[in-house]
N, C-alpha and C positions, 0 to 999 in steps of 0.2 A: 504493500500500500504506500509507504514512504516514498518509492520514488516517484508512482504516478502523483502522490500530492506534489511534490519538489517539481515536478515539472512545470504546474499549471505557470502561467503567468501571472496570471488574476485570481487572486486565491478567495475573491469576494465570491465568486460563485461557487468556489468545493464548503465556504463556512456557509453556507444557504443550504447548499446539498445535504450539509452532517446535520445542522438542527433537522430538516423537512424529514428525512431518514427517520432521526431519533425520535420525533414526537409522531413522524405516522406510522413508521412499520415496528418499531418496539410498544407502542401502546404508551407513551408518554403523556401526564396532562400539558405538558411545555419542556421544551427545550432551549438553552440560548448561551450565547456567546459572545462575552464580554473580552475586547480588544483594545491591545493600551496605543493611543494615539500618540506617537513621539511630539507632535507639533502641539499639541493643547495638554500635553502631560498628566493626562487622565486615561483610564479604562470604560469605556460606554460598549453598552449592548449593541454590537456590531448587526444582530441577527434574532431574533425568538419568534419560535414556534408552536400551536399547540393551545387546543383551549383554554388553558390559561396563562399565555403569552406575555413576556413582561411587556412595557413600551419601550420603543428605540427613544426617545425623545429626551424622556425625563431623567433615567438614569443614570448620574455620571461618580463615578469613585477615584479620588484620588489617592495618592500614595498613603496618605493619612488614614483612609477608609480602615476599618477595623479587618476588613477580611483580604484587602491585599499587604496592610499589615502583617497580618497573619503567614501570607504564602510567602513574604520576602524574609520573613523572619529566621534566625541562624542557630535558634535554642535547640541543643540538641536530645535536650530532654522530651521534646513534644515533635521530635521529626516524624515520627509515625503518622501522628495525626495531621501531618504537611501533608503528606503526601496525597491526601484528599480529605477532604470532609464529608461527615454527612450526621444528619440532626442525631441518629441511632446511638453512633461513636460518640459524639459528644455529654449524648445523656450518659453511656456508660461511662466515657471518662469522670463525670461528675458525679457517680453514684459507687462507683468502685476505688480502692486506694491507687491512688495516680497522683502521678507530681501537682495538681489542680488540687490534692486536698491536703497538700503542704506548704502550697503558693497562693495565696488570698488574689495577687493579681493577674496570674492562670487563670484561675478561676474567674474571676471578673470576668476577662477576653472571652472566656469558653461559653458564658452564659449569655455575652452579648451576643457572640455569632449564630451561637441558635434562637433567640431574637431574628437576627438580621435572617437566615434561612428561611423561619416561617414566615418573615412578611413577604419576603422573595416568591412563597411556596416554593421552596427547591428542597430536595431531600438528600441531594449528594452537589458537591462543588468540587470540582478537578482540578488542578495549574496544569500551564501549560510551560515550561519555561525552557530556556533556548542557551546554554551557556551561561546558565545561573540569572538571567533575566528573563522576570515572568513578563511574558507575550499574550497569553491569552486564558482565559477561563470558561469552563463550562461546567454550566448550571443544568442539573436534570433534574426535574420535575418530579412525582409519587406516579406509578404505574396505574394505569386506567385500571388494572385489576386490583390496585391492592398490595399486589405481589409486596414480599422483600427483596432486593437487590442480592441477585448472588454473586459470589468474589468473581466468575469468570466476567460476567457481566462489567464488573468497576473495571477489571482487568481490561478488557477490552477498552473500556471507556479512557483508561489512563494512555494507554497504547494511542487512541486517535486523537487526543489531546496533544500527547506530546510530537505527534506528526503532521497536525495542526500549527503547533507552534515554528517548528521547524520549514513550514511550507512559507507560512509569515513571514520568518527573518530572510529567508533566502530570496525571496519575493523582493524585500526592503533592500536587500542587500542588491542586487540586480538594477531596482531601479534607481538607486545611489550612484552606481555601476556607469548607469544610462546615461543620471545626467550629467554626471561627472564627463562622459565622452562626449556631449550636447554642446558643454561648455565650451570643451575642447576645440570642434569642429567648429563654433562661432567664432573662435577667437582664430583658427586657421583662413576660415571663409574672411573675417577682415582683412587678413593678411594679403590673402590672395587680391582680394579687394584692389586693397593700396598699391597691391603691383604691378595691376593689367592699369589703375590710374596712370602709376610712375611712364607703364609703355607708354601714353597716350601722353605724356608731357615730354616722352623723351622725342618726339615728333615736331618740331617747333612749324610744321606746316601742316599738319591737323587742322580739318574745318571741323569747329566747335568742340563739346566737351563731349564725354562719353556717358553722362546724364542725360545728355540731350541724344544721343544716340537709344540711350534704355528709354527717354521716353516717347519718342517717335515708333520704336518699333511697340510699344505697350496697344498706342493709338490705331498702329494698324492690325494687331490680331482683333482687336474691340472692333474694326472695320469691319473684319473679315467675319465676324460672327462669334467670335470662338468665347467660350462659357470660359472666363478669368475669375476663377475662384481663389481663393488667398494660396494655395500648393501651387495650382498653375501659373499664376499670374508671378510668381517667388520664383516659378523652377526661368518665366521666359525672362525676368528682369535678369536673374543670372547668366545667361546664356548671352543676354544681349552684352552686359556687363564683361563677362570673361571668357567672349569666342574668343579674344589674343593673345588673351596668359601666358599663352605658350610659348610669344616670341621673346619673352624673358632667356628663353634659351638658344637666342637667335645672337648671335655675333654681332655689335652694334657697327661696325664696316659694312656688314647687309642691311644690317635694321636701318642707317641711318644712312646710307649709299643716296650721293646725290645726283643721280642718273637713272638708268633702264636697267635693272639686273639683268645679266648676262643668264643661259640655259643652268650652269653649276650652281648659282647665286640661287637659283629660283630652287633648285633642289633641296638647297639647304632653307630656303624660307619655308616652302611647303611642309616639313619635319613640326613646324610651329603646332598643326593640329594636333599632331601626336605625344607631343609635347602637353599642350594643355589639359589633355584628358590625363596625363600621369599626373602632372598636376593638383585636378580635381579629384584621384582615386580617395583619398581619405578624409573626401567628405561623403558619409555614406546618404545624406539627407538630399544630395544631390547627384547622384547616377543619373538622372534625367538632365539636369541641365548639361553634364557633362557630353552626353550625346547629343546636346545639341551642339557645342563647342567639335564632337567631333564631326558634326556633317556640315558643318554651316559652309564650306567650300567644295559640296558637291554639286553637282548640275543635273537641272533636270530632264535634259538630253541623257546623264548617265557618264557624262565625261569628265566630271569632276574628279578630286580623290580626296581622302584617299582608299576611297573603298567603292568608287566606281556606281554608288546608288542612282538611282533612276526613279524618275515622278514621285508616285504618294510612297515611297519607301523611305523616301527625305522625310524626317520629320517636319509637320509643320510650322513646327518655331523655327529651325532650323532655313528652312526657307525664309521666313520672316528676316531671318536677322543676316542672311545671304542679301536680300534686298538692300537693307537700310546700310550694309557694311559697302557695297557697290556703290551706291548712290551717297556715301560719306566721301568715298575715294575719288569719286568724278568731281567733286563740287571743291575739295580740298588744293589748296595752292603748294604746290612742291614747287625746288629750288629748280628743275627741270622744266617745269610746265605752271601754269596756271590753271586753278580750277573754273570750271568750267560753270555757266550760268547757271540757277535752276532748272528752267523750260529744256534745255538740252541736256541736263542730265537726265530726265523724263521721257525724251526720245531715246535717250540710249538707251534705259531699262526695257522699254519697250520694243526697243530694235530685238534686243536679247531676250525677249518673253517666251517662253515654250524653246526655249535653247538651252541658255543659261537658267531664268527662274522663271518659277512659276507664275504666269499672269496673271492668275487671281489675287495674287501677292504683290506684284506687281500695280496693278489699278487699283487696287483697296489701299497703296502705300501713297501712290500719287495723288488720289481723295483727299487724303489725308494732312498732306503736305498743303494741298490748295488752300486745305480748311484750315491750317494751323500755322502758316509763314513765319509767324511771329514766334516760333519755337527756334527758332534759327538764327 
């Protein structure tokens, strides 16, 4: 059973599974399970089951509580009774000679908690604990029959508690885990960030900024129809953001050659795609934009590279940002050429439509530009 619990993810749904179990198929008047919340530093009833079900709402015990007192407690004269409660043991400990009738304030403890059980109505209280910190509790209710709880029964009961608890920490432990690598990859994605900017400054004949690049290309998937929900609309600002990452690996003799690259030159530029998807491999929140970084210099003739894709196999962002990255390059003034008007870089995209990009990308981008000049 321990491993299939340690696997779950979401261990909200196996503590729903073990109360609904316990109070339907054992005959339980209630079952429930109380969970210590690291962030508000209390244990509250995670889950209860069972006609007489406690409330989630109102119950909250903090370390103070007389009965997680109790389970935290290191008295090794009353470890027995640690190891679970239940109303039965306690009367006997109070009626038979037991450290309780040599200790006035044993006894105290012992008389409140069977208090605290009957307003509960729980007949048996379990710990759950995990490397000496209690994780979780379960409360079991009087059997619909009547019955008395026999040892293999508690037995049992202690057994999924403590695997219970264990599913908890591991769980906790995972998504600590998580965000810890969350952090991570944010603080790498700035990085990245700042570098595919530095490309863009290392350019002193650059038209415009590469803001202004992420938002024109945003403008035209919203032309083109496409549903920009906060993932997609995150994976296409990235992609627009760092299709060039990768010329950080680019020779600034090539990168920054003030002429026509020569056939060799061009060989070593084109590596830049391949490049930035290495790159982007350790951000795993963006696999998607990375693909778009890797096809954004394919063509929709198929002749692009560097994997030769063809029409709708190009992704659609990917096309998008093949558009806006052409028509940055036509308009932009190099030390060789001057950039070239609006109106004619619009002829040229369109000279190339169904060659180079896709037309539909193409006139949803030139809409766009009409509509927005003052992005520029």
């Amino acid at each position: 059973m321990t491993k299939s619990l340690v696997r779950l993810k979401r261990p909200e749904r196996l503590l729903k599974m073990i109360t609904r179990f316990l109070s339907r198929d054992l005959g339980l008047t209630h079952a429930a399970i109380l969970v210590f919340n690291p962030e508000k530093s209390h244990y509250a009833v995670f889950d209860s089951r069972g006609v007489k079900k406690l409330p989630l709402s109102f119950l909250r015990f903090d370390a103070h509580h007389p009965l997680i007192r109790w389970f935290h407690s290191k008295d090794k004269e009353t470890q027995m009774l640690r190891n679970y409660l239940s109303r039965e043991r306690i009367q006997t400990a109070l009626r038979h000679d037991s450290p309780a009738k040599r200790r006035p304030e044993l006894r105290k403890d012992l008389e409140g908690l069977a208090r605290i059980l009957k307003d509960l109505r729980v007949e048996i209280a379990i710990p759950g604990h995990f490397k000496e910190v209690l994780v979780a509790i379960l409360l079991v209710g009087e059997k619909l029959s009547r019955r008395l709880f026999t040892q293999t029964e508690i037995h049992f009961f202690q057994t999924l508690v403590h695997d219970m608890a264990l599913a908890v920490k591991t769980t906790e432990h995972s998504r600590e885990i998580k965000k810890l690598r969350q952090k991570e990859e944010e603080t790498y994605y700035q990085i990245v960030k700042s570098l595919a900017q530095q490309i863009h400054a290392k350019d002193p004949y650059t038209f415009g900024h590469i803001q202004q690049v992420e938002q024109l290309g945003l403008l035209a998937a919203e032309e083109l129809g496409l549903e920009l929900d906060s993932k997609r609309k995150a994976t296409l600002s990235a992609g627009l953001l760092l299709h060039d990452v990768g010329k950080i690996g680019i020779p600034d003799p090539i990168l920054k050659k003030p002429a026509s690259l020569d056939s060799d030159e061009w060989k070593v530029m084109r590596t830049h795609v391949e490049k930035g998807v290495k790159i982007l491999e350790p951000l795993t929140d963006f696999k998607e934009a990375a693909e778009i970084v890797h096809a954004h210099h394919e063509r929709w003739d198929g002749r692009g590279y560097p994997r030769g894709l063809k029409g709708e196999a190009i992704p659609i962002e990917a096309r998008i940002v093949s558009v806006v990255d052409a028509f940055h390059a036509i308009v932009s003034t190099r030390c060789y050429r001057k950039g070239r008007p609006m109106d004619e870089a619009f002829e040229e995209l369109r000279r190339c439509s169904d060659s180079q990009f896709d037309s539909r990308v193409v006139e949803a981008f030139i809409r766009v530009m009409k509509k927005n000049r003052k992005v520029i």
